[in-house]
C-alpha positions, 0 to 999 in steps of 0.5 A: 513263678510258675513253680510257686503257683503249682506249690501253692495250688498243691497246698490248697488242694492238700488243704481242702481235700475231703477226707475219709471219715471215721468209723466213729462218724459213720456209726454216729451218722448210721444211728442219727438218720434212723433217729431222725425219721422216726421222731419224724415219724413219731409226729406225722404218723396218722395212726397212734400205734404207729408213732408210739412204735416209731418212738421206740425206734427213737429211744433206740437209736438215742441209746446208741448214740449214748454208747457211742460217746462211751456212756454206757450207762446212759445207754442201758438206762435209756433201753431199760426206763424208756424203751422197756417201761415208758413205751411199753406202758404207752403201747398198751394204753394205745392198744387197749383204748380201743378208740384210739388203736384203730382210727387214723388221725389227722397230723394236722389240726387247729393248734398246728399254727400255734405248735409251729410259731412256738416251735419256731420261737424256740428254735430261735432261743435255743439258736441264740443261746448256742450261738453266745454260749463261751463253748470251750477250746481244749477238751478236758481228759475224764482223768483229769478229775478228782473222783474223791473217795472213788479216786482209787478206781478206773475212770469209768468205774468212778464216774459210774460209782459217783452218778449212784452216790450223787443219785442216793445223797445230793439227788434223792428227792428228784430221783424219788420223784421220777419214782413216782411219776412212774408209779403215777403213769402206771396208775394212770394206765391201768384206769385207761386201759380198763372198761367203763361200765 
């Protein structure tokens, strides 16, 4: 009896043992901290420049999120399009609307309420759609699916090669759309940052 009690306190102990995490998990923990702050830092910085450069270290630590889940081109589009154009574009709209660059603001004003009773209702949609959503059980392998006529190359290459074609033939109008949205933004900064005489 007492022999059967040690072997079944073994097994729970063996059962509920922490184990040692990954390399994997520890990369992955080492970039969502630094990506937590700054988007923390993103919405309660008082000083404009300042949230737009914690907001680069966002976009930074997203993209290595990306490279971390092996999307490689997620990851260099995220570093090209939004660190590279998007928040170089909000950067210098901030440093070169003089107002802005210098006056502090406040993290909180009239419409703080409402952001947070939206937020809120978000966060609980968001929830009950994740809670109800029939995740699936086994992980499917990437080498599992017909590529079509990119078939022939490496798994990699042929996911890579049918984002470009799907961007090119089924996804045209919106991928020309972003096209302009940037063009839009650019424009739009160029008026702001010249001098109103």
């Amino acid at each position: 009896m007492i022999e059967q009690l040690n072997q079944l306190i073994e097994q729970l102990l063996i059962q509920t043992a922490p184990t040692v995490p990954s390399i994997q998990q520890v990369v992955f923990v080492m970039l969502a901290i630094p990506a937590a702050v700054a988007a923390l830092m993103v919405v309660l910085a008082r000083n404009l420049f300042h949230s737009a450069l914690a907001l680069v270290g966002t976009l930074f630590a997203v993209a290595g999120i990306y490279a971390l889940l092996e999307a490689e081109f997620l990851a260099v589009s995220q570093i090209l399009v939004y660190v590279g154009a998007i928040s170089t574009l909000i950067t210098f709209a901030i440093m070169l609307t003089r107002g802005m660059m210098y006056g502090a603001t406040s993290p909180l004003n009239r419409q703080a309420g409402t952001a947070i009773m939206i937020m809120g209702l978000l966060f609980a949609v968001l929830s009950g759609l994740v809670a109800s959503m029939p995740w699936p059980e086994n992980l499917v392998a990437l080498e599992t699916f017909s590529w079509g006529i990119f078939s022939n190359r490496i798994t990699g290459e042929a996911i890579i090669a049918s984002l470009g074609q799907k961007f090119l033939t089924t996804y045209l109008v919106p991928f020309e759309l972003m096209a302009v949205l940037l063009l839009v933004a650019l424009a739009g900064a160029i008026l702001l940052a010249r001098d109103r005489q």
